[in-house]
N, C-alpha and C positions, 0 to 999 in steps of 0.2 A: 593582127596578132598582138594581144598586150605582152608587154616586158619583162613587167612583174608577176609571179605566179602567186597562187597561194602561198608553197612554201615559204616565199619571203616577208609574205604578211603577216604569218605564224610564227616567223625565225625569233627567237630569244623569249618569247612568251612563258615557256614550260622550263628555260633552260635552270637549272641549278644553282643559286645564288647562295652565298653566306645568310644565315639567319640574323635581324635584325633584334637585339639582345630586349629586356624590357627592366626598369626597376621600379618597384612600388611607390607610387605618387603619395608624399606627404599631406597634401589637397584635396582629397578628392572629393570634398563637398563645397569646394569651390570652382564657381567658374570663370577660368581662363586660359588664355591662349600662348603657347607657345611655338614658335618660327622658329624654322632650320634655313638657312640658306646657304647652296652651296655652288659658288660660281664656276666652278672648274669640272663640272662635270662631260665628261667626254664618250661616247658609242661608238658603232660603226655601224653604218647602210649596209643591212643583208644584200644588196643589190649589185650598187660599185664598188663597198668597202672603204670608200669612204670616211673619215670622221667625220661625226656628228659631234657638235659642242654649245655650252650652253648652261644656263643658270637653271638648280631644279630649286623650286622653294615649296617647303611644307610648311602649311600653318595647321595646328591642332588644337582640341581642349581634349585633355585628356579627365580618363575617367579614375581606372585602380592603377594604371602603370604609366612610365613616361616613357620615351625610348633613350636609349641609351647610345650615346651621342660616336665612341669609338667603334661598336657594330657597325652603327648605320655609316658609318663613315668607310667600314670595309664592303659594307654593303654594294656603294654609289660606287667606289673603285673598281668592284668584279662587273660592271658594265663595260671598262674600260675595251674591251678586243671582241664586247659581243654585238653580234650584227640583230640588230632590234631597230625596227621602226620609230620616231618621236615620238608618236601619237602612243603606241604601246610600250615605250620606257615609263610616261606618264600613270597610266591602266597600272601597269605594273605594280611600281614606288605603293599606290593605293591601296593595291588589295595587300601588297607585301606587310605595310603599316597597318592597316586594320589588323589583319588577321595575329600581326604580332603583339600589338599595344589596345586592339578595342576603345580607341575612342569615343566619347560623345560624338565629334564631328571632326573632320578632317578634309583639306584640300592640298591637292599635288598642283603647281604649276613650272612646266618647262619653256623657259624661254629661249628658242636656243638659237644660235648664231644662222643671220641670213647667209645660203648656200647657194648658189648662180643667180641671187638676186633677189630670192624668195625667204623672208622669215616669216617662221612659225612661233606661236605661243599657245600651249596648252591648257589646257587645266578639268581637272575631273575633282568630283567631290562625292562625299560620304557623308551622311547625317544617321545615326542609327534611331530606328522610332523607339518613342519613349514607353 
């Protein structure tokens, strides 16, 4: 009998987050990259409940908008008590940033602190076709 059910590998996927703000990129016929990183990022194991903790870092090129750095910072905090997977805090960040900022490209990596001995590091990416 496994432990974990579906519910727990769906838990925080769909749940209600703060919207991630966006402001119009003075650049955007330029291409370059800007990096978020935020070492304090903290979840909880749908499972034990647990903290989860750990560095999330985005790098982006944006295209017509940047994100907007106080949202996304209330953003990464409404994780704080929700019970979501690593792997799908990652997925997450991703689609949450796309669909808010539409970059050229973008990568989510979480690196998060080893837990009974086991560390994990993620990372998902987006490229949109030209």
């Amino acid at each position: 009998m496994k432990q974990y059910t579906d519910d727990h590998a769906a838990a925080g996927i769909h749940f209600e987050l703060p919207e991630i703000e966006v402001w119009p990129n003075q650049y955007p016929d330029r291409d370059y990259e800007i990096e978020i990183t935020s070492p304090e990022f903290t979840s909880v194991c749908p499972k034990t409940g647990l903290p989860d903790q750990g560095t999330i870092t985005v790098r982006y090129v944006p295209d017509q908008s940047c994100l907007e750095l106080k949202s996304y910072k209330m953003y990464m905090l409404a994780y704080r008590n929700l019970g979501i997977f690593q792997e799908n805090v990652v997925n997450r960040f991703l689609e949450d940033i796309v669909r808010a900022a539409s970059p050229r490209k973008v990568t989510v990596v979480g690196d998060f602190t080893p837990r009974g001995g086991i560390y994990s590091k993620i990372s998902a990416s987006y490229e949109r076709k030209a």
